[in-house]
N, C-alpha and C positions, 0 to 999 in steps of 0.2 A: 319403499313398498309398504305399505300401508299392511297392519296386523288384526287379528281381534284376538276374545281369548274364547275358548271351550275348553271343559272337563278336560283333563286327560290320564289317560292311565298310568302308574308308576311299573316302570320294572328294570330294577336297577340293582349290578351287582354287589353296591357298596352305597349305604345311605346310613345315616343316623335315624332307627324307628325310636317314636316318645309312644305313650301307650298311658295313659290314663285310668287307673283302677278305682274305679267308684263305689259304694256301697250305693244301695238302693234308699236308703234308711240313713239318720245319723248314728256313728257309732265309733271306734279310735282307731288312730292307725299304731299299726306296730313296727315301725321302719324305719329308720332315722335317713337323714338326706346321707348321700356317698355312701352306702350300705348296698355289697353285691348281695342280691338274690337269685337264686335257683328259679327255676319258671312256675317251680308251683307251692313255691313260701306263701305263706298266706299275710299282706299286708297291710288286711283291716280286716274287722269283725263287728257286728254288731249285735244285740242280745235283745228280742222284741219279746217282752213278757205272755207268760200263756193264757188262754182261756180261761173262763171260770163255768165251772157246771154246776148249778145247786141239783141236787136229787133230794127229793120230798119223800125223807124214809118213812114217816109217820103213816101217808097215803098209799105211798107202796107197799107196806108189809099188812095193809087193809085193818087200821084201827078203828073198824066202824062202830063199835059196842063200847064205851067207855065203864059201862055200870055193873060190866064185870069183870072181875080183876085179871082172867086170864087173855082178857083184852086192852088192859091200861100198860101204856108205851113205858117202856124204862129205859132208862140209860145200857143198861146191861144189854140190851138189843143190840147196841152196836157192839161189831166186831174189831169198826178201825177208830185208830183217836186221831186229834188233830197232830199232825207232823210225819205221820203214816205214811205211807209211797205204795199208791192200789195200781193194778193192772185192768185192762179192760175188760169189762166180765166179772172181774173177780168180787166174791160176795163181801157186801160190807155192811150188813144188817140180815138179821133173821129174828123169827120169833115163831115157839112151839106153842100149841094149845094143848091142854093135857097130854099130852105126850102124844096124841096121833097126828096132829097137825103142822105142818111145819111150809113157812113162808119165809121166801129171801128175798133179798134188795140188793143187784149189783151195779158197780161203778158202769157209766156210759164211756166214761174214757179212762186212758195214763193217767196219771199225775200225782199229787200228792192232795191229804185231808188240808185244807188253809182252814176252816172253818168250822165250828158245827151249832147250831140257833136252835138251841129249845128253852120254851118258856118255862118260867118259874112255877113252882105248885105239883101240889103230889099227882094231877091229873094232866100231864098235858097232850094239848091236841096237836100239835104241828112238832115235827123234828126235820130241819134245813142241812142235811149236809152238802158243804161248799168244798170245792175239788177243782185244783190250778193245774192245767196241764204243762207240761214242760215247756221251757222257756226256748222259744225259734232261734237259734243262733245261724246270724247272716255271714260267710266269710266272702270274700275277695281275694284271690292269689295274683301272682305278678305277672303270670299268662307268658309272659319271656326271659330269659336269665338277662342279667343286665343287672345296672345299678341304680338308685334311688334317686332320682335329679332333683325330687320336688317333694316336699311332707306335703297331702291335701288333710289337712287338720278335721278330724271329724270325720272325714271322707273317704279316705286312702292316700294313694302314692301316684306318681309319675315315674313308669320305667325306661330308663333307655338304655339300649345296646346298639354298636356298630351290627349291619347286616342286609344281607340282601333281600330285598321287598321286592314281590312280588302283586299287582293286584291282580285278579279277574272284573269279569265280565258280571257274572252272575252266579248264584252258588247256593246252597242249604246246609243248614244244620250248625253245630256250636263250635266252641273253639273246642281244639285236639294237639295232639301231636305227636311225632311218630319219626324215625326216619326215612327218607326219599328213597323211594326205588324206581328207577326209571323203568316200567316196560317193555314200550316201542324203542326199536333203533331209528325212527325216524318221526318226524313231528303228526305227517300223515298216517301215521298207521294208527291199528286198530285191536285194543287188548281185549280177546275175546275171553268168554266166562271159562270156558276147559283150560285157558290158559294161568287162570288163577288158582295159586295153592297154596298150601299151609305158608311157605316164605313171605307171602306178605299180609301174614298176622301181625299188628300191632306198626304198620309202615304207612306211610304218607305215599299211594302208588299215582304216579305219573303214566296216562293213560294212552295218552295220544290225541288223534283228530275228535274221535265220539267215544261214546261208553253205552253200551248198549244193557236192556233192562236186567236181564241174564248175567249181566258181569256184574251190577251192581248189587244182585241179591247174593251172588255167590262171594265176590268180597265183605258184603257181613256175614256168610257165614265163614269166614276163614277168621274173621278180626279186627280186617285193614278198620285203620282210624279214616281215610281219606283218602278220594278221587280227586285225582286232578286233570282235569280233558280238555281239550282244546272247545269243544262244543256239547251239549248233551242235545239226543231226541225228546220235542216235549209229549211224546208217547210214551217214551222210557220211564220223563221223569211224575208224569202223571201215573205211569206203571206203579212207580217207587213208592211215590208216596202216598197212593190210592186217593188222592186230588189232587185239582190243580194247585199252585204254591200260593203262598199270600205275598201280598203286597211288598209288604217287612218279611223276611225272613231269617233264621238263624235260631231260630228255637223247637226247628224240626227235631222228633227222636223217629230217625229213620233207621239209627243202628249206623251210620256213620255221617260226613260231614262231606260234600262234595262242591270242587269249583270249576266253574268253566269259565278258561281264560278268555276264550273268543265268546261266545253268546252261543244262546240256542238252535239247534239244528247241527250237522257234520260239519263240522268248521274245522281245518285242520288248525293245531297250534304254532305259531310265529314261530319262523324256527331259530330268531334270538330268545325267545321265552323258554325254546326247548334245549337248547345250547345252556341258557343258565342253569337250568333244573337240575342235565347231566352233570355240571360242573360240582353241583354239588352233592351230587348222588351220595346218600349213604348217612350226612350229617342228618342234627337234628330239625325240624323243622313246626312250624305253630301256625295251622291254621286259621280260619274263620269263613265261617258258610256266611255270614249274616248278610243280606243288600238288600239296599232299600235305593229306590228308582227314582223318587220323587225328592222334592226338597230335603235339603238336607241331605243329600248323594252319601250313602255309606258301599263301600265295596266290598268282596271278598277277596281275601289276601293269605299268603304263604311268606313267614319269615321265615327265613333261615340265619340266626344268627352267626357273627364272624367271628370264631373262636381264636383265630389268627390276628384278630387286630380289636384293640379294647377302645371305648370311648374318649379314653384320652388322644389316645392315636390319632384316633378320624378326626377330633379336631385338630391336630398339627396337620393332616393330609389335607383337608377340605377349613382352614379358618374363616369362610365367609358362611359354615353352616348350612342347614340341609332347612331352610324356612319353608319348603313345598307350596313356595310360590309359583301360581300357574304361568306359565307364558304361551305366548299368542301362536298362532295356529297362521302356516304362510303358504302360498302355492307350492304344489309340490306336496306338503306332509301327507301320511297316510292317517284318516282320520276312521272312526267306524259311528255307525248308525243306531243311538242308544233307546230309538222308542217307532213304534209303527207310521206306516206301515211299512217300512223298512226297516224293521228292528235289528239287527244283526248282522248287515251289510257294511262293507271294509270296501275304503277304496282312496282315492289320489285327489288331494284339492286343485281342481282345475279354474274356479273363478272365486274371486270376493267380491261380488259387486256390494259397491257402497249405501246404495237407496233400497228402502224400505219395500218390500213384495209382499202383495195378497195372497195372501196361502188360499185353499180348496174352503177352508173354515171361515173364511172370509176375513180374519185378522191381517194386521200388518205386520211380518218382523224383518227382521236383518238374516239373510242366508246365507248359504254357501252351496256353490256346484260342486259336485261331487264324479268322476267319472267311479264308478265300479269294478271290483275285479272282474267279471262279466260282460265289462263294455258299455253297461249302459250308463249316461249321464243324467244325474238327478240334482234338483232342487229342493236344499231340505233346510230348515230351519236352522240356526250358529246352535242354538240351547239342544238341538235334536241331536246333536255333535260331539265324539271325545277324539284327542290326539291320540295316536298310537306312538309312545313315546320308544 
């Protein structure tokens, strides 16, 4: 019987996650290979030097009259030297005219004096003072406790821990972390906003089938770090985050971090996905909102690491390794529908035919019949396709 491959989603009670910590920038790592970390050691940093501001004291303090002396620039005018450390605002030049008049000059930013330019001679016309704002420090943390498998030199680290990975569907906002609280006693159910209270401040809360826009404003006000739903409304989520979502996302500041394991609209969640959740109710767990649809498929994802079994372990358990090589997709699997106009449709592969089909766009590709939970039978694209592993 003949295979092909599609996408397919991870959710798996025990995998080896690697996690790749990159700076954006060059800068050093601080980690040695086989070095356990905490999830939020910081294991590279980078130092991106600060601006420079010249302020023009000379023009600022208005030395428009040189030929008389209660207008000729002195040094004494300044108030900071070079090596100084000014705040924003704060005055660093003045100068009084017979005592009724008085003009200041303050800093535009932070930083410190690096500079200061005036020409030679009893009379001069320009005075440059140069101001370095504080220097940007880039860090990186390990995002998951685990051990150091790789030095990325210049770069960061590779983390791995044994644990259970979890991906979604779709999802927003950054990484987090919190512990699991499962909600619903059942995959279908539905964790309404009165039913959220102070206990899950600071929890990673597993929602059920939907999360509606009311629950999602009342878990940030209570704390929660992250939603986890089997589907969200895109009313809700258009509610949430007062537009629609971008393409990439994960850099939402919505006030938390939410994923939908099934896709958008009430999609109840698998109730293996919600079987593993409870199982781990209560541990730690690291999210990530970020996905992106298009090339280069990034998902959102929920570890929970396995405090009960270390890296060493899972390789004597597993010695051919967790490579997250995809495999092929055969009659029978359950596959779901990752792009319109079926976006978020779940159902049973009932045909692979071999030859090339004219899609509606008039391209040729390679498909697959899909019957639907719903009953209806569809022809969709192999690339339009993930496994539901």
């Amino acid at each position: 019987m003949s295979q092909i491959y599609v996408p397919g989603l991870r959710r798996e009670e025990l995998c080896l996650v690697r996690k790749a910590r990159r700076l954006p920038v060059k800068g050093r790592a601080l980690v040695e290979r086989g070095e356990r970390v905490s999830h939020d050691r910081v294991v590279a940093r980078a130092e991106i030097e600060g601006a420079e501001f010249v302020v023009d004291v000379y023009d600022e303090l208005h030395f428009l009259m040189p030929v008389l002396d209660q207008y000729i620039f002195q040094r004494s005018n300044l108030l900071k030297d070079v090596g100084d450390a000014v705040e924003r605002d704060e005055v660093i030049a003045e100068r009084r005219a017979w005592g009724l008049f008085r003009t200041s000059c303050t800093s535009p930013v932070k930083g410190r004096i690096e500079r200061i330019d005036i020409p030679e001679g009893p009379r001069p016309t320009s005075a440059l003072m140069r101001i370095r704002t504080p220097p940007v420090i880039l860090e990186v943390d390990a995002y998951i406790p685990g051990v150091v498998a790789e030095v990325l030199p210049g770069e960061g680290a590779v983390i791995e821990t044994a644990a259970a990975f979890i991906q979604g569907t779709f999802g927003i906002g950054p990484e987090t972390s919190g512990r699991l609280a499962v909600a619903p006693s059942a995959p279908g159910g539905v964790l309404r906003a009165a039913e959220v209270g102070e206990e899950y401040a600071g929890k990673v809360v597993v929602a059920g089938s939907s999360v509606e826009l009311g629950t999602l404003r009342r878990a940030v006000a209570v704390g929660a770090r992250a939603i986890v739903s089997g589907g969200v409304e895109e009313g809700a989520l258009v509610g949430f985050l007062g537009e629609r979502p971008a393409i990439i996302t994960g850099r939402e500041e919505a006030g938390l971090t939410l994923i939908a394991t099934e896709g958008l609209g009430r999609l109840a969640m698998l109730e293996k996905t919600f079987r593993l959740l409870r199982k781990f109710e209560g541990e730690m767990a690291f999210v990530n909102g970020a996905t992106q649809m298009r090339a280069g498929v990034v998902r959102p994802e929920i570890i929970v690491p396995r405090g009960d079994i270390d890296v060493a372990e899972h390789r004597l358990l597993r010695p051919e390794g967790d490579k997250g090589l995809p495999r092929g997709v055969d009659l029978g699997d359950r596959v779901r529908i990752i792009r319109e106009p079926h976006f978020g449709a779940m159902g049973t592969v009932v045909g692979l035919p071999q030859a090339l089909r004219t899609l509606e766009s008039e391209v040729e590709a390679m498909v697959l019949e899909v019957e639907t939970e719903e009953g209806f039978r569809l022809t969709v694209p192999r690339a339009n396709t993930e496994v539901i592993e």
